[in-house]
Structures are given as C-alpha cells and as structure tokens.
C-alpha positions as CSV (number, residue, x, y, z in Angstrom):
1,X,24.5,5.4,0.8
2,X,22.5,7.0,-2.1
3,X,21.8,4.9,-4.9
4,X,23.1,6.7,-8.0
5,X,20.9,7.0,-10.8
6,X,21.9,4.1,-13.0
7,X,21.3,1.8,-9.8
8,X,17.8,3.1,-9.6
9,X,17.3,2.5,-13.3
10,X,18.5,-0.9,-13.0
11,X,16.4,-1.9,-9.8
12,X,13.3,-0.7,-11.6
13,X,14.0,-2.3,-14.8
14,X,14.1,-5.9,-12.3
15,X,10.9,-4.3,-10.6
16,X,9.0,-4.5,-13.8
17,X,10.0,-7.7,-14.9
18,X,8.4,-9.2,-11.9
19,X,5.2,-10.4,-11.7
20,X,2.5,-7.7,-10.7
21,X,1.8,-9.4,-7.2
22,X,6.1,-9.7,-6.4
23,X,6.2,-5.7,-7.8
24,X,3.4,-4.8,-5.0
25,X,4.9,-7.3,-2.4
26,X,8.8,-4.8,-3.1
27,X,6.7,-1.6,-3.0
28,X,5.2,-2.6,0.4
29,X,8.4,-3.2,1.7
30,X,10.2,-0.3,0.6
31,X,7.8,1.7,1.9
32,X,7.3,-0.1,5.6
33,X,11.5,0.6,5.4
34,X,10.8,4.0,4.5
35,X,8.2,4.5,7.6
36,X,10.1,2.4,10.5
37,X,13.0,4.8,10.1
38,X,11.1,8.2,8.9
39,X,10.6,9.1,12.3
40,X,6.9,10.4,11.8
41,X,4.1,10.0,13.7
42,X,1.8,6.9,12.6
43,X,-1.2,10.0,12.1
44,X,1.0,11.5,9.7
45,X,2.4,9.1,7.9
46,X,0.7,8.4,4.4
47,X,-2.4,6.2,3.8
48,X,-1.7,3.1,2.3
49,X,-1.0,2.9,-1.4
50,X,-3.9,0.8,-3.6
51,X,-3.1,-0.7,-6.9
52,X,-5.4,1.0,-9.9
53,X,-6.3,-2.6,-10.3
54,X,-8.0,-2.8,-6.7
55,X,-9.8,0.3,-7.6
56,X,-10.4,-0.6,-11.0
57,X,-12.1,-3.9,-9.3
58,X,-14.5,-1.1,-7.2
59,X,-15.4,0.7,-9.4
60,X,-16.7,-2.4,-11.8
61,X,-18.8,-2.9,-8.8
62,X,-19.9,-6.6,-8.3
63,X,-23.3,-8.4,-7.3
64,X,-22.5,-7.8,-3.2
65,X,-24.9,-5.0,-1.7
66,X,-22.5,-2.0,-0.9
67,X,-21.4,-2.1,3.3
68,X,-23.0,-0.1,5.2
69,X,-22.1,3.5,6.9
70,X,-21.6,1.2,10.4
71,X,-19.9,-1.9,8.7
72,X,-17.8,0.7,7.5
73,X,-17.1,2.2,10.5
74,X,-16.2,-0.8,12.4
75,X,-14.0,-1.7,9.8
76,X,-11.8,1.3,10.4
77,X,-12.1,0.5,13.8
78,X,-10.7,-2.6,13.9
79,X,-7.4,-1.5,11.3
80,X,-6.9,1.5,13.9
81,X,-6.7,-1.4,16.5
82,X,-4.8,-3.3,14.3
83,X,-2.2,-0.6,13.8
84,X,-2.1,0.8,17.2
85,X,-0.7,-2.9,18.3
C-alpha cells in the first residue's frame, strides 16, 4: 500500500527529529528494503549513500598519509568479498 502524501510528510517530520546517527541508521534500512525486493542485480544496484558529513570529514583531510593505489585496491577487494557473501 502506497503511503499517501500526508503519511510521508509525517514520517519525515519524525525522521528529522531524530538524532543525525538514528536518521542514517532509517535511511539504511529503507534502502536495504528497497534493494532485497527491487529485483536488480547487486552490479546494478546503486553505490552506497555517504553522509556530506563523511565527505565533509575527507575533504578537511587529517594528519594520516593518504592510502595508497594498492591499499586501495585491496580494500575494494575485500567489500566485493564482503558483498558477494
């Protein structure tokens, strides 16, 4: 059943009341019950959602030398491994 729009203004309204953490824990979860039942294939499904924060956080940089092109790469390795379980 389709939420109508008042519904969906009302769940957003106690969406944004919620601390930022709790609003990121519903969004994951909405989405991993959006995936399970969309049918697609996990190559075409869409790449994980990152808060502005986490980015904001990267792009202040920090005092840690920047991984490197193989750290990186082994990194994607393991998640694909990760995911393919």
């Amino acid at each position: 059943m389709a939420a109508t729009p008042l519904d969906r203004e009302a769940i957003l309204k106690a969406v944004e009341e919620l601390p930022p953490a709790e609003q990121l824990q519903v969004a994951q979860q909405i989405m991993r019950t959006y995936l399970a039942g969309s049918g697609l294939p996990q190559q075409s499904r869409p790449a994980p959602w990152v808060s502005w924060r986490t980015l904001a956080g990267i792009a202040l940089g920090s005092s840690q030398t920047p991984p490197t092109e193989s750290q990186i790469a082994e990194w994607l390795d393991e998640r694909r491994m990760k995911e393919a379980d």
